[in-house]
N, C-alpha and C positions, 0 to 999 in steps of 0.2 A: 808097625801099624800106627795110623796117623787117624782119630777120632775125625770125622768129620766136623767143622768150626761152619757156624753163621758167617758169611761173607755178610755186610750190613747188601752193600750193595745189590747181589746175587740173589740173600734172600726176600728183599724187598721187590726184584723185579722180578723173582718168580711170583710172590703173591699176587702181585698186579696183573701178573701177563703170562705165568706160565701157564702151558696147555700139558694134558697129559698126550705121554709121547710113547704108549705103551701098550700092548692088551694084555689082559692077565697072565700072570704065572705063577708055576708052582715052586717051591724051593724044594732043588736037589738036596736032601738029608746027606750032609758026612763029603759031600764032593761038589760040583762046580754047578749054578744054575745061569743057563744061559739065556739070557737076555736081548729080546732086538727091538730097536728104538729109533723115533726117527725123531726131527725137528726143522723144522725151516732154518736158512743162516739169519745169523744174527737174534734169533729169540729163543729164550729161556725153557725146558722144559723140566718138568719134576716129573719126576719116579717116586711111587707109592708103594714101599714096602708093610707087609702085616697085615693083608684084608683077612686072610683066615688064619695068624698067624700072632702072638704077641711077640715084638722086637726088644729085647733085651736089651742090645749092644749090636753098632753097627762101627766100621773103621775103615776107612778110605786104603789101600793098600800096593794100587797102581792107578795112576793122575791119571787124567786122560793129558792128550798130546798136544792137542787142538782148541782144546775148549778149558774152564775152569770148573769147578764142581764145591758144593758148599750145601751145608743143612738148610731143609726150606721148613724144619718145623718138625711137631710130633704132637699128637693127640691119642688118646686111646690106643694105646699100645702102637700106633700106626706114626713111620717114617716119613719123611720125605724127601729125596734126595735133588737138588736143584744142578740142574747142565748150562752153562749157556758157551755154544763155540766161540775160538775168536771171531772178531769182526771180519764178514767177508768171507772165512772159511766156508768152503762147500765140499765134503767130500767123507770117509769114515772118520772113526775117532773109537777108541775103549779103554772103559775105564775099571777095576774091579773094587767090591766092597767085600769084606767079611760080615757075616752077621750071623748073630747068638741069637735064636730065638723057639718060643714056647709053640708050638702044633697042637691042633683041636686034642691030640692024643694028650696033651700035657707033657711031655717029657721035653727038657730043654735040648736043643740041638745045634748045630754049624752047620751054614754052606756058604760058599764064596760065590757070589753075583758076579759074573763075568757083562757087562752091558756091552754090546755092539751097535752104537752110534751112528746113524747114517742122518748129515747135516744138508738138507735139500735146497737146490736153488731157492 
């Protein structure tokens, strides 16, 4: 497991330009939460993990293929996971994340974030 790192780059052009590329979800307790995402080619999106959720610990644990992936930040127990595809790419892309974190129940838990990337004309 590979902690997710600041790209300088990545996470400066997600502040600037990234859009959210998501609608809400819930995290599967103990097994895999599935994920679907989309983004235009060539620009940045961030993933918001921890709206009802505090994030402990999060670890990048398969790259995506297509694209690159880097921290876009963290406040109040809340992630953010920055995408942006390579230049040009149009097409799918998946990446997965582990993540440790606290449920309005309190009790600390895992699920692994499976994201399903789809990079739009």
């Amino acid at each position: 497991m590979t902690a997710l790192a600041a790209t300088p780059a990545l996470a400066f052009a997600a502040a600037a330009q990234g859009a959210r590329c998501t609608s809400n979800f819930t995290f599967v307790a103990g097994g895999v939460t599935e994920v679907e995402a989309r983004t235009p080619r060539d620009q940045t999106c961030v993933l918001n993990y921890g709206r009802r959720s505090a994030i402990l610990s999060y670890a990048l644990v398969n790259p995506p293929a297509r694209g690159i992936i880097g921290s876009a930040g963290n406040s109040d127990g809340r992630y953010r996971t920055a995408y942006r595809p390579n230049p040009g790419y149009v097409g799918p892309d998946v990446f997965e994340v582990d993540i440790r974190y606290i449920p309005q129940s309190g009790q600390a838990r895992n699920t692994r974030v499976r994201v399903r990337m789809t990079v739009q004309p």
